[in-house]
N, C-alpha and C positions, 0 to 999 in steps of 0.2 A: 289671459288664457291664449295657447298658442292655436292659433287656425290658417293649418297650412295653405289650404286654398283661399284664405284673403289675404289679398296683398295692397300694396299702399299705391296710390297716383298722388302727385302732386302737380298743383298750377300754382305758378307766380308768374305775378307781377308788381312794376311799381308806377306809378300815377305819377304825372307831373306837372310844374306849372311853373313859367319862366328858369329852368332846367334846375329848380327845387323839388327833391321827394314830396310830393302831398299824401300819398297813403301807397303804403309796402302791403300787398297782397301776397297771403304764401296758407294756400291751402290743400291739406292730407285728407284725403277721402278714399273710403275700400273702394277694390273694385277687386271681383270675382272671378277667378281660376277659373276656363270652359266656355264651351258655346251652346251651350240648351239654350233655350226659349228662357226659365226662370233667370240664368244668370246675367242673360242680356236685360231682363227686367231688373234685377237687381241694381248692373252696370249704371244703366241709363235713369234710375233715381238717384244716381247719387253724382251723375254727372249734372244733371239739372238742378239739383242744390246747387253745385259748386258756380251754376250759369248764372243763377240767380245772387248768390253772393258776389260773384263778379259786379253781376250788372247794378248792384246795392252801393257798392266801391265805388263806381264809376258816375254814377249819379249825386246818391246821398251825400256818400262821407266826402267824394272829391271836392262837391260844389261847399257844405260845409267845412273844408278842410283850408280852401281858398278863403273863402269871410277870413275864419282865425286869425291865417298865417296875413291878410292884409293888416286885421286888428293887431297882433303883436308886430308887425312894422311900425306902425301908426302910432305906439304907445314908447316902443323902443322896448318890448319884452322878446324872448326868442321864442322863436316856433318850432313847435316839437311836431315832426310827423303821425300822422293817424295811422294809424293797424289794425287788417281782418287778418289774423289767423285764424286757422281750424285743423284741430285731430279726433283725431277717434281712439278708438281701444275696443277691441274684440273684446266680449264677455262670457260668454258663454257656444258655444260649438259643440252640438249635440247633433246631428240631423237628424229629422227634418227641421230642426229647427236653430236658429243661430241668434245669436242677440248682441246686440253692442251698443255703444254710444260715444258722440262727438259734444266736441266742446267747440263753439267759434266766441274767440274774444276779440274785442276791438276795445279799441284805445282811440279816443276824440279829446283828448287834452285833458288836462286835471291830473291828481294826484296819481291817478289808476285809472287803468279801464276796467271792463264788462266781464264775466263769461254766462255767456250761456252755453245751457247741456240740452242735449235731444237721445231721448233712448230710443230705437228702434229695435225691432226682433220680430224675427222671418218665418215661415213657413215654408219652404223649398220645396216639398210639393204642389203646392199650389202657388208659388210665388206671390205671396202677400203677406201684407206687414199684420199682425198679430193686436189686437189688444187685449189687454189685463183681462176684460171677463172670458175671453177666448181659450184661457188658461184654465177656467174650471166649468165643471160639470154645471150645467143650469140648475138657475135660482137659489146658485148658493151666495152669501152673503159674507163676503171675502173680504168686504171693505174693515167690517167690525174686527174683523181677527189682524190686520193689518194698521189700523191704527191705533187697537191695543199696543200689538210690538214696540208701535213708533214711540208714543206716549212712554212706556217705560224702559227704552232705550232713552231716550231724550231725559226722563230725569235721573237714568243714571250718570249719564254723561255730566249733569249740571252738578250731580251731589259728588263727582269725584273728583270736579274741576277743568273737566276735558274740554268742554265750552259750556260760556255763557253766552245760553240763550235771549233772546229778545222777549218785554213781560209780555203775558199773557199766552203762555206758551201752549197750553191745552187746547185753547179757542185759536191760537194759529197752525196748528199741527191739521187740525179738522179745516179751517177756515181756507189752507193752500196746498191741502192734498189734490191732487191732479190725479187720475186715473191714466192720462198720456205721459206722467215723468217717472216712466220703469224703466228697465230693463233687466237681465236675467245675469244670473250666476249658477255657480256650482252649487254654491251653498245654500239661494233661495232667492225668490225675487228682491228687488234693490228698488226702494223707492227714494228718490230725491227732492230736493225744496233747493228750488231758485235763490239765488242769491238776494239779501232782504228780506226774506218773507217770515222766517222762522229766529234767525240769527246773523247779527250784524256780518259785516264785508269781510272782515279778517277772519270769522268761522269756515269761511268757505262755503261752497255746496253742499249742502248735509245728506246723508246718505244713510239708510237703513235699511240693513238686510232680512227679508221674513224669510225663516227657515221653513225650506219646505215640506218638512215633518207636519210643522203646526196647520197643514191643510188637510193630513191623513188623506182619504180618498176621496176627496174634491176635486181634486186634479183631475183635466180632461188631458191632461201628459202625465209623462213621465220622464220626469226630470232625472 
């Protein structure tokens, strides 16, 4: 979705150790068109993510990056550099409210690396991040109509071939539902499942969209 006033920053860098790459840093984080109060708060959460994957880089994966690369001298294997990226993707852009999500992958040897996703969605009046029961009208029971969807989005997906799922797929859909893995669209809230939980590595992030119809006037918005 296009949202003129988020634009992209980037930081890189690359890590070293005896003037070998140990880990390429290259991270895309919004940052917000303006000087109000909310979009300096905005700004500045997203620049302390990017602080903190820094200083994750710098510590973690360096010092484990160095072990590796001594172990593959040591054996006479080559050493593959470690990698934090992260992007995002605007999703939805309504105000007051805006929604997106970032992916940061890393790669620490092996076949592949990692991704993880984080949904956030805003409230620009008030500058603050939003969660899922914030979206509807009190004591309604949003989770029931949300995991119906998922459940039979998921066996359609499996009776049409589109992936196969991991067994036990009913008691994992319930079992790694997160209330913190949304974020918003045009079309309805987006709930996702981490990688593993639901469907092996090469399914990818699973994603299902509940149409915002199926809340009728539950909604504390309007979408």
């Amino acid at each position: 979705m296009n949202c003129d006033f988020i634009k992209s920053q980037v930081f890189k860098d690359t890590l070293y150790y005896r003037r070998i790459p140990m880990v390429n840093i290259d991270l895309t984080v919004p940052n917000m068109t303006g000087h109000d109060r909310v979009v300096s708060r905005f700004n500045m959460y997203y620049r302390q993510q990017a602080a903190a994957s820094f200083s994750h880089a710098r510590t973690q994966l360096y010092s484990q990056a160095i072990r590796q690369y001594h172990n593959a001298m040591s054996q006479g294997f080559p050493f593959h550099g470690f990698e934090l990226v992260q992007t995002f993707e605007p999703t939805y852009c309504k105000k007051p409210v805006i929604s997106l999500y970032y992916d940061r992958y890393e790669y620490t040897g092996g076949a592949h690396g990692s991704t993880y996703r984080t949904g956030n969605t805003w409230d620009l009046e008030r500058g603050d991040l939003l969660r899922l029961r914030d979206l509807f009208k009190p004591g309604y029971d949003y989770r029931k109509i949300i995991i119906r969807t998922i459940e039979g989005e998921a066996r359609h997906r499996q009776a049409t071939g589109q992936v196969t799922y991991l067994d036990n797929l009913t008691e994992n859909i319930s079992k790694y539902y997160d209330d913190g893995n949304f974020y918003l669209s045009g079309a309805g809230i987006v709930i996702f499942y981490p990688l593993y939980t639901i469907a092996p590595y090469v399914a990818g992030i699973q994603t299902f969209t509940i149409p915002w119809v199926l809340f009728g006037d539950s909604l504390a918005i309007k979408p």
